[in-house]
C-alpha positions in Angstrom: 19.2 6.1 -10.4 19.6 8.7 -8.0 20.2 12.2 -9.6 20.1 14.5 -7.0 23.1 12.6 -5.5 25.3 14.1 -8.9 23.7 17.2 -9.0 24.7 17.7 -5.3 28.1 17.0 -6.1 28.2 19.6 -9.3 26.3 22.1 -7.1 29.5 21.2 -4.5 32.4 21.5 -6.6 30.9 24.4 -8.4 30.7 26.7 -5.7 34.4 25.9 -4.7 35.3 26.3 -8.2 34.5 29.8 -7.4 37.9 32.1 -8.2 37.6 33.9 -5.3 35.7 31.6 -2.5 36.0 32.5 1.0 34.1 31.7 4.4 33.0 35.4 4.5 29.3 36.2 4.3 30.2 39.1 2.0 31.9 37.3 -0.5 29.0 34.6 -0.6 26.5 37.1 -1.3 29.3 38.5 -4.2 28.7 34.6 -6.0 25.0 34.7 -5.4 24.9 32.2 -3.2 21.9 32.3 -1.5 21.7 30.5 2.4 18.1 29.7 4.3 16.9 27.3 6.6 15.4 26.1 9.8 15.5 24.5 12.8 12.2 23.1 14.4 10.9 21.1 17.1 7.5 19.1 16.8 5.7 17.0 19.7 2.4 15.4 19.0 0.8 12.4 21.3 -2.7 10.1 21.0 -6.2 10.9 22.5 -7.8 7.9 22.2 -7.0 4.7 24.1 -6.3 2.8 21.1 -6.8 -1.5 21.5 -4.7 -1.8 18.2 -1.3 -0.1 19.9 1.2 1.4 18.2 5.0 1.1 19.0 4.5 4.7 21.1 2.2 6.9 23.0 3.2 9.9 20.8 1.7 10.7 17.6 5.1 13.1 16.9 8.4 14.0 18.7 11.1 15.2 15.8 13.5 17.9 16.1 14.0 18.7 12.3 17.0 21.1 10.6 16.7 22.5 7.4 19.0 23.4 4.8 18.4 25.2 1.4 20.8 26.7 -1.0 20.6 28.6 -3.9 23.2 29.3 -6.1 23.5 30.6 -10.3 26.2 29.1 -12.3 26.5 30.1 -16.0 23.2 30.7 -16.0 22.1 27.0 -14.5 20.0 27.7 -11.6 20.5 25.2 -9.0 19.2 24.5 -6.0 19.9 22.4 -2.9 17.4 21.0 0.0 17.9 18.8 2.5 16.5 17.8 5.9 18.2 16.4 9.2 15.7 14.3 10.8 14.9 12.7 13.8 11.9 11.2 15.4 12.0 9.7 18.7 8.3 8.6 18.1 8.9 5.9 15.5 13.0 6.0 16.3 13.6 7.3 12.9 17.2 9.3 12.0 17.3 10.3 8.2 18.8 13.0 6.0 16.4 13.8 3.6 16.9 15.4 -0.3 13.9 17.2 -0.5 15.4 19.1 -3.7 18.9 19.1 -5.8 18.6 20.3 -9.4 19.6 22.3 -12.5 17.7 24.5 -13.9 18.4 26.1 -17.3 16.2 27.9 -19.5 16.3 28.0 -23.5 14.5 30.0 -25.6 10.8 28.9 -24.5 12.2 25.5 -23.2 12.5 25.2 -19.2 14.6 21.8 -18.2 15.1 21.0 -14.5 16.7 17.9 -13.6 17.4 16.3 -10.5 15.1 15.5 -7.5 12.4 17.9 -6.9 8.6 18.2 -5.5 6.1 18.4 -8.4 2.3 19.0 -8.2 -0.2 20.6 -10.6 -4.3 20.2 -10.2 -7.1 22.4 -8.9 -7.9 20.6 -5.8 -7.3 21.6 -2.1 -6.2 18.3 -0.5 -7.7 16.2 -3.2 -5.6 14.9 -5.4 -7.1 13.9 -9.2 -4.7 14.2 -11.7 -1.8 15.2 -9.5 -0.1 11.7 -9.2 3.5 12.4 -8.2 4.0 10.8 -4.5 2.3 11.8 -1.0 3.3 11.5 2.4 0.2 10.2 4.4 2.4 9.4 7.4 3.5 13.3 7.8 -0.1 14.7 7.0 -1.6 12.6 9.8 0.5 13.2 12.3 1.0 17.6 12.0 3.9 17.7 10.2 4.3 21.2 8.0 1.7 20.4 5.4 4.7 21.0 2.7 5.5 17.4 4.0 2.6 16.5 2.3 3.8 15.6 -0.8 7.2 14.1 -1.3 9.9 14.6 -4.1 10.7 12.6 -7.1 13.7 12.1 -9.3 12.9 13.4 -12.3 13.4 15.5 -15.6 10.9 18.4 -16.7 10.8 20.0 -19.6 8.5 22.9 -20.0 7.2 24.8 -22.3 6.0 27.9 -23.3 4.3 29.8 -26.0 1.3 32.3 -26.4 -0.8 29.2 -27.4 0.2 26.4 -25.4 1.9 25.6 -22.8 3.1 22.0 -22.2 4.6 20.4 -19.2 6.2 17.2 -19.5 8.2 14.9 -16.4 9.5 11.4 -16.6 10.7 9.6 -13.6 13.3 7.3 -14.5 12.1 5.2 -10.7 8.8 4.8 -9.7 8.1 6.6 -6.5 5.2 5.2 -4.4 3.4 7.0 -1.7 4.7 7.2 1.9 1.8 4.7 3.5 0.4 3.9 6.4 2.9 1.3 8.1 1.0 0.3 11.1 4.0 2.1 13.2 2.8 5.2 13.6 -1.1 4.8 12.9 -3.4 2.1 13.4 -5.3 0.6 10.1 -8.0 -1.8 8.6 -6.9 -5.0 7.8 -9.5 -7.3 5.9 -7.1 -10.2 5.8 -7.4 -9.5 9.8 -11.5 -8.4 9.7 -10.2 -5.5 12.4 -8.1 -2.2 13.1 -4.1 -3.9 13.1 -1.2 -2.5 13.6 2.6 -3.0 14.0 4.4 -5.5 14.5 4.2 -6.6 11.8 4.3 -3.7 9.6 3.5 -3.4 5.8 6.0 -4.2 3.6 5.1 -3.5 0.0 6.6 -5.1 -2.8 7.9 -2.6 -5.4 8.3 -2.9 -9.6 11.8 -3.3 -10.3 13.9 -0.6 -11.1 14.0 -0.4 -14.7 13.3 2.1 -17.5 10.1 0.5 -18.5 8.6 0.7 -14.3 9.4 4.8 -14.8 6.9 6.8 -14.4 5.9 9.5 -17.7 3.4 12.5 -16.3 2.2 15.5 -19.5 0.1 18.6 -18.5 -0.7 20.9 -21.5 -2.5 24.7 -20.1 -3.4 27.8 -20.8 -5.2 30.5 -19.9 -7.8 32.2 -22.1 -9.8 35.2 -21.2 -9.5 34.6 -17.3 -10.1 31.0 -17.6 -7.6 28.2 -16.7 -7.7 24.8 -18.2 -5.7 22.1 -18.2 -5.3 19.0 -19.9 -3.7 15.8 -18.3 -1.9 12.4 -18.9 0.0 9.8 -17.0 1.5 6.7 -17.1 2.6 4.8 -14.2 1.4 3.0 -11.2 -1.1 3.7 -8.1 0.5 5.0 -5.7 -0.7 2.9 -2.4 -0.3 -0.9 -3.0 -4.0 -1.7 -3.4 -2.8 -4.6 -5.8 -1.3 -8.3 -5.0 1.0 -10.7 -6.1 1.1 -14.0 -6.7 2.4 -14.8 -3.4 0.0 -12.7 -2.4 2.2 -9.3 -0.7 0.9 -6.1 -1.4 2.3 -4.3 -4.5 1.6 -2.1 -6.9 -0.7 -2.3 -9.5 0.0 -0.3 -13.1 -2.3 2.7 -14.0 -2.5 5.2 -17.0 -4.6 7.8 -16.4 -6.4 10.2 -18.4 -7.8 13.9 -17.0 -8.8 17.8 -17.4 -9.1 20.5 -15.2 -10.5 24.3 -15.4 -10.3 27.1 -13.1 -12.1 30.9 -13.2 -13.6 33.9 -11.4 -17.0 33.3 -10.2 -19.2 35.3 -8.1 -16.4 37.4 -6.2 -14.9 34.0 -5.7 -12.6 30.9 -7.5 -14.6 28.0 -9.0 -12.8 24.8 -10.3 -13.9 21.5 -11.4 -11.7 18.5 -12.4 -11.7 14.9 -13.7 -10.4 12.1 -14.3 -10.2 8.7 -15.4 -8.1 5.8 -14.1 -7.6 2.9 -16.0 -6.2 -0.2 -14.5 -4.5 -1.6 -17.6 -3.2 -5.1 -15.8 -7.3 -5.7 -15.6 -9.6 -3.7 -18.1 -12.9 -5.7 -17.2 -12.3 -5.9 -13.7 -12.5 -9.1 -13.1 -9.1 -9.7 -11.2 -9.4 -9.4 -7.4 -5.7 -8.7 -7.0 -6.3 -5.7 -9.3 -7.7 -2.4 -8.4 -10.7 -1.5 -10.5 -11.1 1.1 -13.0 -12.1 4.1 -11.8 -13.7 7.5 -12.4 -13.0 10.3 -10.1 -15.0 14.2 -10.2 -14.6 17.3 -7.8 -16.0 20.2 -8.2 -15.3 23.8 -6.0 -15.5 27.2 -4.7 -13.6 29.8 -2.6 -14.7 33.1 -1.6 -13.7 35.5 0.8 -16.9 35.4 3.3 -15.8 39.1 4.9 -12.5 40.5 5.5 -9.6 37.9 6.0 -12.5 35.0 6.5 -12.0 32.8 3.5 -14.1 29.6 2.7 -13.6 27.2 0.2 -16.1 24.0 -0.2 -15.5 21.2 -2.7 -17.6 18.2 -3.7 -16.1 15.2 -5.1 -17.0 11.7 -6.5 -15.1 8.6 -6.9 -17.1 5.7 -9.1 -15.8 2.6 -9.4 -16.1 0.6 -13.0 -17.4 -2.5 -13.3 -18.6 -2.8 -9.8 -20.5 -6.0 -9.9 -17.5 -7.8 -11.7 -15.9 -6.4 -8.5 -17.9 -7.6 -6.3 -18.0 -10.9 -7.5 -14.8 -11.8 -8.0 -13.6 -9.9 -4.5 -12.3 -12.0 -1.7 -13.7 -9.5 0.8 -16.9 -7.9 -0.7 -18.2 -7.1 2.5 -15.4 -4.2 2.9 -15.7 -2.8 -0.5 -16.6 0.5 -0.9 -19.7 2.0 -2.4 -19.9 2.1 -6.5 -19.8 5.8 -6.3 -18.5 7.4 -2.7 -19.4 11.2 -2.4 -17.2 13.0 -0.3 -17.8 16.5 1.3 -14.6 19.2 1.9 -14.8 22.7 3.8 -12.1 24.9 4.6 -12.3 28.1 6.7 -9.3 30.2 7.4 -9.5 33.3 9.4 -6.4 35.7 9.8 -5.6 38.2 12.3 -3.3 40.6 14.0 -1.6 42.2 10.5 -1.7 38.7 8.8 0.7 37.2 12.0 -2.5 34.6 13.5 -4.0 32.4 11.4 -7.2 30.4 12.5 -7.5 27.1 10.4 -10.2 24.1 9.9 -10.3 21.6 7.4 -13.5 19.3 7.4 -13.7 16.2 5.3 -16.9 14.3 5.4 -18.3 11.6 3.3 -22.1 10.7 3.5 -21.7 7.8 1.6 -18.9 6.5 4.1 -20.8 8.1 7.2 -17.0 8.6 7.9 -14.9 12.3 8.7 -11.8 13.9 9.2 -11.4 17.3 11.1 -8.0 19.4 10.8 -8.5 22.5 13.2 -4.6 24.5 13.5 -3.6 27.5 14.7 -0.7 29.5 14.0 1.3 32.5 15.0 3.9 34.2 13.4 6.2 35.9 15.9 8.5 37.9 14.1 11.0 37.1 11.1 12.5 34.1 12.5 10.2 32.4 15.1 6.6 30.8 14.3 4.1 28.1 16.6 2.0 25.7 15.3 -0.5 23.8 17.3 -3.5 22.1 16.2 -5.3 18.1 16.2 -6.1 15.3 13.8 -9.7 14.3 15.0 -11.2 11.1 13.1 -14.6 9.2 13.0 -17.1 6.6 11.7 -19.5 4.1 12.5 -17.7 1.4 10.8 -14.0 0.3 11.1 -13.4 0.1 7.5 -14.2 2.8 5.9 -11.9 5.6 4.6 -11.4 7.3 7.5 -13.4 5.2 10.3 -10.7 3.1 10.1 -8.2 5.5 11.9 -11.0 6.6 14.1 -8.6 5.3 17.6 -5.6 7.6 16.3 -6.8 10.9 17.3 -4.1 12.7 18.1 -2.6 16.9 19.0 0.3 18.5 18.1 2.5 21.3 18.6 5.5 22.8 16.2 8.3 25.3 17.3 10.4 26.9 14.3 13.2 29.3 14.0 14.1 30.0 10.4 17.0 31.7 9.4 
């Protein structure tokens, strides 16, 4: 079911429907049309000689054109985003829907249909109750970090009250995370007991597209006396393939998960904490080695501004894995299992200069439990109104090849991004 393909076409044919349509800027702006974009140019390559190789020596080398519209018809707000991509890295040519959809508002009642990016939580580059789709493959390899997460077909209702309020989205199509192939980046296999890569490359098995495989997300929120909470539900699937099939391919294995979140003023800073529980309901007592187990995820953090235009933000997190001995046990590779409860360390420091037009970046994650990191230093520099550079590096490490991020310890890599936007 693709919706943003018919809403495309009713964003189309509305705008020509237009009494008095024209190629003339003037008249555009008349209709309250609305045209942005951009056009940008992205080169990334390895620094580590990598044994496990890759189908390239770069990391990155796109030349991307965007195109966003925005346009109000009797009083449906829609909205239009696509992407023109190509990446000589991978040899990948696409045209990407990033967003097409209708919004209309109704008394306290906000509907948007079509495909959109959606994302709620507290965490910065953590994900715990935010389960709508990632894309690993852009993160790693310097992409904008809006690239991060992907978009969904979906409907999303929201409302609002003085009380309440209650968001609700159901994807129709489940929409799995964008994963780590083995074209781009180098990975852990256990079936191969060492860093792999392609050919060949992973091929997941999906659920079958039907109403029942759709994916049903609820957030109810508020804000009371300065505090944010958050309440959160979802029905679905994980979203990387940690499960098998019979035949024993990759696929994904169902989840419902259950979570809350709260946010407030602390100290001259932001504190948050968050949780959540996720409950693999294919295998309740863990026992099933083709099943991911249940699991039980914390974070807690804190940003402050450490003097003028230095902020830092640190965040702790915990992911314990339920019955872990039944897991062990019944595992075909217990040896690459993670620990029952792996702790994991986040810092982030950004520094801004020269009237808010430099921006110093670094990103640390670090897990003690692991013995494992991942370091995201960036720069960038905002040159006027319509140009902008990027440059920064993806630095991995660990003493062991299967942890978390040990594993893609060989796919170092640097990158640099041109954009002019329009």
């Amino acid at each position: 079911m693709r919706i943003f393909f018919l809403l495309s076409l009713c964003m189309l044919s509305s705008i020509s429907l237009a009494d008095d349509w024209d190629d003339d800027w003037e008249d555009e702006e008349e209709q309250g049309i609305e045209l942005h974009g951009f056009i940008e140019a992205g080169l990334g390559t390895y620094t580590d000689n990598n044994v496990a190789k890759t189908n390239s020596d770069l990391s990155l080398a796109e030349l991307t054109a965007r195109l966003e519209l925005t346009h109000m018809w009797n009083d449906i707000d829609l909205k239009l985003k696509g992407d023109a991509h190509a990446d000589g890295a991978v040899n990948e040519y696409a045209l990407n829907i990033r967003e097409a959809t209708a919004k209309y508002s109704i008394g306290d009642l906000d509907i948007t249909v079509g495909r959109q990016v959606l994302t709620w939580g507290t965490g910065d580059l953590l994900f715990l109750n935010d389960m709508f789709p990632k894309d690993y493959q852009s993160f790693f390899a310097g992409r904008d970090l809006e690239y991060l997460k992907t978009p969904s077909d979906a409907i999303k209702i929201g409302y609002f009250s003085k009380s309440v309020n209650i968001d609700l989205a159901w994807m129709p199509e489940f929409e799995p995370d964008v994963i780590l192939t083995g074209e781009r980046f180098s990975y852990f296999s256990p079936m191969a007991g060492q860093i792999v890569a392609a050919p060949p490359h992973i091929s997941p098995h999906n659920p079958s597209e039907k109403i029942s495989n759709g994916e049903l997300a609820l957030r109810i929120y508020d804000t009371v006396d300065g505090v944010e909470w958050a309440l959160y539900g979802y029905r679905g699937f994980w979203g990387q393939p940690t499960a098998a099939n019979a035949s024993g391919d990759p696929t994904f294995a169902r989840l419902n998960s259950y979570g809350a979140s709260i946010r407030s003023s602390v100290f001259s800073g932001i504190a948050n904490a968050e949780i959540s529980y996720y409950q693999s309901s294919q295998d309740k007592d863990g026992t099933d080695f083709r099943i991911p187990n249940d699991q039980l995820r914390f974070l807690i953090g804190y940003e402050r501004e450490l003097i003028t235009k230095l902020t830092m933000g640190l965040q702790y997190y915990i992911e314990h894995t339920m019955d872990y001995d039944q897991l062990l046990n019944n595992s075909m590779f217990p040896q690459y299992e993670q620990d029952e409860s792996r702790h994991l360390i986040t810092t982030r420091f950004n520094y801004i200069m020269q009237r808010d037009k430099l921006n110093f970046s670094l990103f640390v994650f670090y897990s003690p439990t692991d013995n494992d990191s991942y370091l995201r230093p960036s720069v960038s520099y905002r040159i006027d109104d319509s140009w902008s550079v990027d440059v920064g590096a993806n630095i991995f490490s660990g003493n062991k090849d299967h942890t978390f991020w040990g594993q893609f310890d060989k796919n170092d890599n640097i990158y640099g991004r041109v954009r002019f936007s329009f």
